[in-house]
C-alpha positions in Angstrom: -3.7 152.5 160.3 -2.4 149.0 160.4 -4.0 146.3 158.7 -4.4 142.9 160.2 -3.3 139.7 158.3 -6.0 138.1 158.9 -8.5 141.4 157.8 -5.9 141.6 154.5 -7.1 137.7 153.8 -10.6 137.9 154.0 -10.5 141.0 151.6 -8.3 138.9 149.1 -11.3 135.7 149.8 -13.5 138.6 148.3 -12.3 138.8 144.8 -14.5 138.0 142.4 -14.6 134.7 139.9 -16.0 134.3 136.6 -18.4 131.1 136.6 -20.4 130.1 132.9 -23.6 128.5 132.9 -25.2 127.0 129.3 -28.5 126.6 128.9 -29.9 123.5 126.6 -33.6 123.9 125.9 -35.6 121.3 124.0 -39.5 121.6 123.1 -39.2 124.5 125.7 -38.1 122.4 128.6 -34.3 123.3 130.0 -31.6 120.8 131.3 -31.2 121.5 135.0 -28.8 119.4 137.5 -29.2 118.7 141.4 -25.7 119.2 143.0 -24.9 116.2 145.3 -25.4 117.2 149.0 -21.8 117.5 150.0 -20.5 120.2 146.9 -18.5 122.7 149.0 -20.6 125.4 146.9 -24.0 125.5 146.9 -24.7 122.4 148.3 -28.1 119.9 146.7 -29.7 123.1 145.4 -31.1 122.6 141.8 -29.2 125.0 139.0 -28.3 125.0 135.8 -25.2 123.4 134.2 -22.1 125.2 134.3 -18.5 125.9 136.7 -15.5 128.0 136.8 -13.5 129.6 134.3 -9.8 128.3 135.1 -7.1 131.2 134.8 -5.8 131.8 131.3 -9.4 130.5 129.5 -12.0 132.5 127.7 -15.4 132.1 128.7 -16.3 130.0 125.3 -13.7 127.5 126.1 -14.5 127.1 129.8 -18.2 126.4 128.8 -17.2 123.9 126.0 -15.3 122.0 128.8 -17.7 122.4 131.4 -20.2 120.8 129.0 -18.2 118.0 128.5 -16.7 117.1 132.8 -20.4 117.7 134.3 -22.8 116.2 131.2 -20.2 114.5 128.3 -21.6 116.8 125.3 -19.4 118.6 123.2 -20.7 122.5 122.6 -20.1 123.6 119.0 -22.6 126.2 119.0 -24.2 129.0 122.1 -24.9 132.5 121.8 -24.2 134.7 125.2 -27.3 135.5 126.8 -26.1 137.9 129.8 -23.8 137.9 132.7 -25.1 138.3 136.2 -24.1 138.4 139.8 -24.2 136.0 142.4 -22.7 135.1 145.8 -22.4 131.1 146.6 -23.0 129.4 149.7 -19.2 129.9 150.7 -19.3 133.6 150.2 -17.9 133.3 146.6 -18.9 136.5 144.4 -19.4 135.3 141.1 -19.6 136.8 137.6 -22.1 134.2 135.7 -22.0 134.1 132.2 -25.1 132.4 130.5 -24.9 131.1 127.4 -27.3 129.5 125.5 -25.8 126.2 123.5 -27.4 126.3 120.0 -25.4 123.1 118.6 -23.9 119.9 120.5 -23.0 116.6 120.0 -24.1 113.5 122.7 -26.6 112.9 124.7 -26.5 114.9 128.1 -25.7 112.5 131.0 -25.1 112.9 134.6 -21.4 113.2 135.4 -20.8 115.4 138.5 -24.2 116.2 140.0 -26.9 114.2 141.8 -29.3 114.1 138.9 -29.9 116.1 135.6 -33.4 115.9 134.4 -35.6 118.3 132.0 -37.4 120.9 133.6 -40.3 123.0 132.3 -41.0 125.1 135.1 -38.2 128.0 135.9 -39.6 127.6 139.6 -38.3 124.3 140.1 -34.5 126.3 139.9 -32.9 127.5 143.1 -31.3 130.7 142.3 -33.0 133.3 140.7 -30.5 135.1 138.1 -30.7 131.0 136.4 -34.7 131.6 136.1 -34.5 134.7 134.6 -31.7 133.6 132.2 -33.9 130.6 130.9 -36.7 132.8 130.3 -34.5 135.4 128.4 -33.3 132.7 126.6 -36.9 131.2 125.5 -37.7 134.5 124.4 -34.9 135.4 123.0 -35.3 131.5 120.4 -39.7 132.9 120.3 -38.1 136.3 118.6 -35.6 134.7 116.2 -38.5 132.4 114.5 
């Protein structure tokens, strides 16, 4: 059976990209952005922080630069939370990896989004797999006290 060309690219438009995501928590409230309306994924929803890791990076490094393009802090402490899946606006399947930052330096700021703005409520996120991962991560701080 032949295979089309065009069938063979949207199989290889399939694969599968490793995304990280931190998670900064003060006083029980979480640091959540508002991507600007015209992102090519996932498009003014409200998430947490986070992006691709670039070929040849490990997840640490990716999230210590992320940190720093979309809200100019510099990482120097998370813990991995979990890793979930997740398919973007566009199709993309995603392997998210949330981390929770224990340490930085700066204050967060917007650089890339719409808005970044303290959040209490997990309801006020867009995608699900980021509510569950601040909960797990508020429980995971309640159990280490």
């Amino acid at each position: 059976m032949a295979v089309r060309v065009d069938e063979f690219m949207e199989d290889r438009n399939l694969e599968t990209v490793d995304v990280v995501v931190g998670i900064i928590l003060n006083e029980g409230n979480f640091l959540a952005e508002k991507r600007k309306p015209n992102e090519p994924i996932d498009p003014g929803i409200t998430c947490l922080p986070g992006g691709h890791v670039e070929l040849g990076e490990t997840h640490e490094h990716a999230l210590m630069r992320e940190m720093k393009e979309e809200l100019n802090i510099e990482v120097k402490k998370a813990k991995f939370i979990k890793r979930a899946s997740w398919i973007a606006s566009n199709g993309e399947k995603q392997n998210v990896h949330y981390y929770l930052i224990l340490d930085y330096e700066g204050t967060p700021e917007r650089r890339t989004a719409e808005c970044v703005s303290w959040k209490r409520n997990t309801r006020e996120l867009d995608i699900e797999i980021d509510r569950q991962a601040v909960k797990e991560s508020r429980a995971m701080l309640r159990r280490e006290k």
